[in-house]
N, C-alpha and C positions, 0 to 999 in steps of 0.2 A: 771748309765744308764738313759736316758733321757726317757720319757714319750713320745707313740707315736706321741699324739699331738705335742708336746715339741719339737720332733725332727723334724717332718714336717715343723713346723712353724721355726726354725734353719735354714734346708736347703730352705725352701721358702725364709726366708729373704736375703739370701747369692745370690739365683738365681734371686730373685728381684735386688740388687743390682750389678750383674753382667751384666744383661740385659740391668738394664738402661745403664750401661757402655757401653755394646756392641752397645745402642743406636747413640753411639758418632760417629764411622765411616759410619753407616749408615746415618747420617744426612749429616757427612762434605765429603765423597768420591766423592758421584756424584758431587758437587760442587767444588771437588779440583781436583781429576785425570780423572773424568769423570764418566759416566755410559759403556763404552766400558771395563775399566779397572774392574770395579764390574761384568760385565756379564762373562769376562773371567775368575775371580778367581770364579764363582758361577757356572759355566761349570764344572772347575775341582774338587770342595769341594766336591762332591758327591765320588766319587773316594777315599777319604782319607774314608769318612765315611764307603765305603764295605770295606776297608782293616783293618780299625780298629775291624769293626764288627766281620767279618776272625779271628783275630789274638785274640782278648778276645771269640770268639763262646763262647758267655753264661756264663763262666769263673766268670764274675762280678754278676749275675742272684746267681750262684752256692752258692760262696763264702760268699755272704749275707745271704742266707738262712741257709747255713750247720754251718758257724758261730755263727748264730742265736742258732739253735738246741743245738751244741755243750753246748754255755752257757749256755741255762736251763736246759740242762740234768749235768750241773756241772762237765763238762768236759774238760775245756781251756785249758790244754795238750794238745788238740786234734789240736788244730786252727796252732799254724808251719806251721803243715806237711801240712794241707789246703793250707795254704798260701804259702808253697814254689811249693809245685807240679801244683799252677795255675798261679805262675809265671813263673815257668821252659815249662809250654807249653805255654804261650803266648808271652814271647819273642822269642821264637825260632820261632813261626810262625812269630811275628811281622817282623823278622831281614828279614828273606827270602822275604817278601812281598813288604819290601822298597827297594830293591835289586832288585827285580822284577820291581816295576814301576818305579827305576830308569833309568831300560835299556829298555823298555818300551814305555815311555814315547810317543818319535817321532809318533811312529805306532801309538797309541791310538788317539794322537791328529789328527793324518793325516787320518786315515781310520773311525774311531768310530764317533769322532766329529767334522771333517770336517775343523777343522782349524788347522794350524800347530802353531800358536802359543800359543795352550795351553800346548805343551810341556815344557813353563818355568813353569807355575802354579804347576803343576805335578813333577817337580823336585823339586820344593818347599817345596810341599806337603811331600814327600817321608822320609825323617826324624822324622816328626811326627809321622809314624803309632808306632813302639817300645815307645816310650817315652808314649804316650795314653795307651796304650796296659798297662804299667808298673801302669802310675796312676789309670787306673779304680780299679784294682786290689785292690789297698791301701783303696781307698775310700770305695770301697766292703766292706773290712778288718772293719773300723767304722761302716757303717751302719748295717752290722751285730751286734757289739759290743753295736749298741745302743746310740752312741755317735757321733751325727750330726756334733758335730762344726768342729773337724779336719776338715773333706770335704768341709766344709763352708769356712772355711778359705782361703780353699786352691784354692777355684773357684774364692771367690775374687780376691786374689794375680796372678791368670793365667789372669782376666780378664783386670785386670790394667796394666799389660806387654804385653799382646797382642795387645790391644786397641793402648796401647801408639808405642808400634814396627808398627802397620799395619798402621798408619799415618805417622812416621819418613819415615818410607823404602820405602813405596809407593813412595812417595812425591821425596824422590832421587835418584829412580829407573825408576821415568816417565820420562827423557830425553832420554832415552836409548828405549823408544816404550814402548806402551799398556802391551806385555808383559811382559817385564820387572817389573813394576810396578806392575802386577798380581804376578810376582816371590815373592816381597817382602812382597806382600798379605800373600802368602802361606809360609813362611817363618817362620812369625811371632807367627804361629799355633806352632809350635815345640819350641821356644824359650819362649811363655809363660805357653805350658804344662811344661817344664823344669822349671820354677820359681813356679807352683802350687804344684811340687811336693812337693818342700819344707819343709812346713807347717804339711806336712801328712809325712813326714819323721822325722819329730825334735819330733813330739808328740811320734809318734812310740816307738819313744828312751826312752820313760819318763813312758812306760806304762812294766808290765812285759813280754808282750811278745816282747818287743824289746832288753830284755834281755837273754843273753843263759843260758840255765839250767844248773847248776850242774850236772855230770853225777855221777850216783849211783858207789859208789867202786866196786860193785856186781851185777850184773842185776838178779832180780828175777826171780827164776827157775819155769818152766812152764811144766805141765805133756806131755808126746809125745802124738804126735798126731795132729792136727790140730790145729793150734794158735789162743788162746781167740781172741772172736771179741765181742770190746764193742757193748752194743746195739745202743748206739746215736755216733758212730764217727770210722773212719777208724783205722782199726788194723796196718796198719804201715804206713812209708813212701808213699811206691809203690804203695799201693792199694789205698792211698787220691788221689790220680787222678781219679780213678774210682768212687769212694762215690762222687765225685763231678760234670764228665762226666756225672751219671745216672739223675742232674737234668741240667747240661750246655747244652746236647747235644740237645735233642728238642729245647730250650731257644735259642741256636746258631741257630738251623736250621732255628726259627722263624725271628728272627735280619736280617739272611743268604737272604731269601729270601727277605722280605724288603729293606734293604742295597743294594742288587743288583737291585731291579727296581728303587732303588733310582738313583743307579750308571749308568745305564741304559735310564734312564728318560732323561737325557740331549743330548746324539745319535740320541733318539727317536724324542726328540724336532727338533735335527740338521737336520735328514732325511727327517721331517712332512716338516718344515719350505721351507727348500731346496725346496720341492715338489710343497710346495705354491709360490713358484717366492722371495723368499726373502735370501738375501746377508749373508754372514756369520757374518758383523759386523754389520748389522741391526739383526741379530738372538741373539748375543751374547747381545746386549742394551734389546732387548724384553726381554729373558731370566733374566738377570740382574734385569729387573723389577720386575717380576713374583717372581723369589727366593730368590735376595737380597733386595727387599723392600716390596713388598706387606706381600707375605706368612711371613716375617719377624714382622710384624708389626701383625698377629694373629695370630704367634707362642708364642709372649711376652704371654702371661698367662703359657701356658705350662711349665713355670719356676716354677709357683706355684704348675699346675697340676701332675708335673715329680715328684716334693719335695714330694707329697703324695704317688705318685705312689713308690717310692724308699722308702718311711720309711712303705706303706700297704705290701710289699712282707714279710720282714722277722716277720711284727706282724701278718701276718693271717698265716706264716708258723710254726711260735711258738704256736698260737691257735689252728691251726689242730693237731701239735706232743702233746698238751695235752687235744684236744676231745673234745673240745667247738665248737660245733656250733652256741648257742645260738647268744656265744659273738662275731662270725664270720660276723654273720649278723649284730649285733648293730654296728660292724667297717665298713662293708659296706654300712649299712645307713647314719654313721658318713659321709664315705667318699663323698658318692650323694649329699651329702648337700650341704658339702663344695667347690664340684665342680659347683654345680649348684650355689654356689653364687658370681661364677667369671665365671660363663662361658656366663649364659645371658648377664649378665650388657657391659660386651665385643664384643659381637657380635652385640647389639643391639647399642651399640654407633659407631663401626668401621662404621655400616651398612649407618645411618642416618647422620652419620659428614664424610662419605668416601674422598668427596672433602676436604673441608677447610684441613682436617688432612694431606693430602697426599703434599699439597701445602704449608702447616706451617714444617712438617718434611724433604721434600726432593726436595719443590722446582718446584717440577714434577706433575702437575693434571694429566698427561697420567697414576698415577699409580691407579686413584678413582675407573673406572671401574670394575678393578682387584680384590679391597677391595672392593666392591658391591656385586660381584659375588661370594667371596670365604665365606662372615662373617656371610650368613644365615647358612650357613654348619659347620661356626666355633663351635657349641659346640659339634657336633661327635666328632672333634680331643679333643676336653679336657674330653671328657667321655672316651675317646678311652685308655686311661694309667691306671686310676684306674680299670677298669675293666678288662684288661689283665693282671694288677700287680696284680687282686684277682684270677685270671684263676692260673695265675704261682705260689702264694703263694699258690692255695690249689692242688699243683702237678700236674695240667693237661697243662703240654706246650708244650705239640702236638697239644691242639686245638689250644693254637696261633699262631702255625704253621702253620695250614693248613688255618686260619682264614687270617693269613698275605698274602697267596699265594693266595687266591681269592680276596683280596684285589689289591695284586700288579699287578695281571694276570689283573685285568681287568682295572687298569689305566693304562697301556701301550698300552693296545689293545684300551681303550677309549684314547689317544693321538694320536695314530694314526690313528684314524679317525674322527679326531676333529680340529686338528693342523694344517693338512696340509690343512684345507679348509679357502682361502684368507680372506673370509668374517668375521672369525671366530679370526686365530694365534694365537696369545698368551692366548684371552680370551677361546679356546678351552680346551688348557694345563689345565688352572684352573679349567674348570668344569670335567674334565679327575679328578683330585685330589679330588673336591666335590666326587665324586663318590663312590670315593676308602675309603676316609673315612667313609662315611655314610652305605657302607658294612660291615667294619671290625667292626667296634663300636655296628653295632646294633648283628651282628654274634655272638660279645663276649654277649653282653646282654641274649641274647637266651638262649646258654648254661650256662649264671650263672643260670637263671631262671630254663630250667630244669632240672639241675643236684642238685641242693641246695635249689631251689626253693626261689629264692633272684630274687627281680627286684627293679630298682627305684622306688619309692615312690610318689605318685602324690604331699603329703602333703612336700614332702623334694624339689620336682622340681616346682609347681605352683605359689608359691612364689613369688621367684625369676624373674618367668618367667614374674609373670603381673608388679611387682615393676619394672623392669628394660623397659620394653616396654612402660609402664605408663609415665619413667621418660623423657627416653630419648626423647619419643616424644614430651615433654612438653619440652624439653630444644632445639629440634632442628623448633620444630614450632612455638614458642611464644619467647624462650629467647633470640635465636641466632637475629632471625632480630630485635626483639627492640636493642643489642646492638651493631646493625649495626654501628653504630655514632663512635664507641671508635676505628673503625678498623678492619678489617678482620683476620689479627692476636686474637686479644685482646679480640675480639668478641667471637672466635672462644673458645679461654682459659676460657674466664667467663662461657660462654655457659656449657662448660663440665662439670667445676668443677659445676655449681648450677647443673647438669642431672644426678652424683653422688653424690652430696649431696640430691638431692630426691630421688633417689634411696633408700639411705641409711635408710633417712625416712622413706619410702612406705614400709623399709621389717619388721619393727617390728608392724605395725596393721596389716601387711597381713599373720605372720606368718612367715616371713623366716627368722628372728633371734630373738629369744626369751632368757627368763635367764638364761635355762641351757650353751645354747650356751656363753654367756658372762661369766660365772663361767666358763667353759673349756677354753676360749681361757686367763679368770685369771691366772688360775689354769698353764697354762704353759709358762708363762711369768715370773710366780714367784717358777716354782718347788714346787708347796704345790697343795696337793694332792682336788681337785673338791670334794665339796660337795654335 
């Protein structure tokens, strides 16, 4: 079993390296098939994401956690029957759901969002939800267990057949129209979920639970009466669906409702837009902008922020089942820290190099705006995971249910009255999402605070906060124009790298990385235990 650091820093660098991959269509699409063919498959992506959401409801939340339990209470017998009773409900939801938006399709794209050709996207899409549905589950399976790299592996290997399919198929599906080309988009999503499983399957094989037990010549006689129930794990088959519904189902309803205003979110765009005088293929290029490049380009942290949030649920839920609080907190201030020292330096540079960046990555200054408006707001979304991965590791995932549901309630209601005003369009959308973030993230903060009496830390967030504003200012008002001379490109690149390398500088006399911190992140590079 890997060390929590150990395993964060795993899946970090797996989603680091998958990002940068996923960087590759986002640079070379709008330059090859266009921005019309990105907005259309960025229309319908939302749709795979509620159906997946549906089909795992919380299942993957569960599975990590009751995984987690089972092995400190010393009871790996238990994990099977976990494991099959959350795969037997989530493909059976999965199969009927791709079924459904196979036949579907037409209506959604015609009535919901306004263009009928995002019905190829969506037929595209439709084979992915089971095969997702099947991987979450595996990867649950490890990060319960404690053992990162499977999962790592496995997002690398999805990320290099995706990447690589979503440019082939594009590319010789664009003579046949826009849509077409979006089909091979959405295609390409199920054929590199199918090659990630992979990785998480051959390990599978190699561990003993991918081996079948022995069955006893005899099964042990048990007095009449009501059938022993272990304390930490389900008494049989039947009843592991239930031990794992009691923590899926809130966790689903949370996902549930997010995923549908996600699903949601691009009708709403279609309807505001519509309202505002503008075309269905000018909405679909907007849109494009907005979800497949902006929000894209300050989501990239959130690979590292997810890696934490997915290894903090099953260690705060193994430190509640054995009654530390102490150490509950020292993992939450662990985790403050570590978020706050990717989440300034990133919003403070998207913020100040908006232009050059938008123009070196996609070609496109129309996207700087966007990335102006959304990166003061971008460190809500990266505090937003830890802090709900600590709600749900310490058993309360109704509050991020209902924290999710006044989140999503009011970026639909704020898009629709923001989006359809002309003056406004796309840049309304964005601040619709500011919004919703800067609810849900500070809502979770509240209730950590009052229920456990945990909040950020001034001395774990100030840090950060001045090094990275310090720096970047100094690299975008003094370094960027001196090295106007070498190019706007080149300029742009030196600029950044010297505004992270002062960064990096400014946080050990300011405090935000000191020796403990460089012994932990020793410490889990080499598996030898921090002094």
């Amino acid at each position: 079993m890997q060390s929590f650091l150990a395993g964060t820093l795993t899946l970090a660098a797996a989603a680091v390296i998958a990002r940068l991959l996923g960087v590759v269509p986002k640079v070379v699409l709008p330059r090859t098939v266009g921005m019309d063919v990105l907005g259309l498959y960025q229309l319908a992506y939302p749709v795979l994401v509620f159906l997946a959401t549906v089909a795992r409801f919380g299942m993957h939340v569960a599975v990590s956690g009751r995984v987690a339990e089972a092995m400190a209470a010393g009871r790996p017998e238990a994990v099977p029957r976990l494991i099959r009773a959350a795969l037997g409900f989530s493909l059976s939801v999965a199969v009927l759901l791709a079924l459904g938006l196979a036949g579907l399709a037409p209506v959604l794209a015609a009535r919901i969002y306004l263009d009928p050709r995002l019905a190829w996207p969506l037929w595209g899409l439709a084979p992915a939800v089971p095969i997702i549905a099947a991987a979450t589950i595996f990867r649950a399976l490890f990060q319960g267990l404690g053992d990162m790299r499977p999962p790592a592996v496995g997002a690398v290997v999805e990320t290099v057949v995706r990447v690589a399919l979503a440019l082939v198929l594009s590319a010789a599906f664009l003579p046949y129209g826009a849509e077409a080309a979006a089909f091979g988009l959405a295609v390409s999503i199920a054929l590199g979920e199918i090659a990630g499983l992979g990785p998480l399957l051959w390990r599978l094989r190699l561990t003993p639970l991918g081996r079948r037990p022995k069955r006893p010549a005899r099964p042990p006689e048990r007095p009449a009466g009501r059938p022993e129930r272990p304390a930490n794990g389900p008494p049989a088959d039947g009843s592991a669906f239930f031990h794992l519904w009691r923590i899926a189902y809130p966790v689903g309803l949370s996902g549930l409702v997010g995923a549908l205003a996600y699903a949601l979110e691009p009708g709403f765009v279609a309807h505001s837009f519509r309202a505002a005088g503008m075309e269905p293929e000018a909405a679909s290029r907007a849109y494009g902008m907005l979800s497949g490049l902006a929000i894209f380009v300050l989501y990239f942290p959130t690979t590292l922020t997810y890696s934490l949030s997915t290894s903090l649920i099953p260690a705060i839920s193994a430190l509640r089942e054995q009654k530390k609080p102490a150490a509950i907190h020292r993992r939450l201030d662990q985790s403050a820290r570590m978020t706050a020292l990717i989440a300034f330096p990133t919003a403070a540079f998207v913020f100040l190099f908006a232009e050059p960046l938008s123009g070196l990555l996609f070609g496109a200054e129309d996207v700087a705006p966007l990335l102006s408006v959304l990166a003061p707001f971008a460190p809500f979304l990266y505090f937003q995971g830890p802090l709900g991965a600590a709600l749900q590791g310490l058993g309360w995932m109704r509050l991020t249910f209902w924290h999710t549901v006044a989140g999503a309630t009011a970026k639909l209601l704020l898009i629709a009255a923001l989006a359809r005003q002309p003056e406004l369009g796309v840049l309304g959308v964005a601040w619709a999402l500011n919004g919703s973030l800067a609810l849900v993230t500070l809502l979770h903060a509240g209730q950590l605070r009052r229920r456990i009496g945990w909040g950020p830390k001034g001395r774990d967030l100030v840090p950060a906060l001045l090094a990275a504003g310090a720096a970047f200012l100094i690299a975008r008002a003094f370094l960027y124009p001196a090295l106007a001379g070498l190019g706007a490109p080149a300029a742009f690149l030196a600029a950044s790298f010297g505004g992270f390398v002062l960064y990096g500088a400014f946080l050990w006399p300011s405090g935000g990385v000191g020796p403990d911190d460089v012994r932990r992140l020793a410490a889990a590079f080499t598996g030898r235990k921090a002094g």
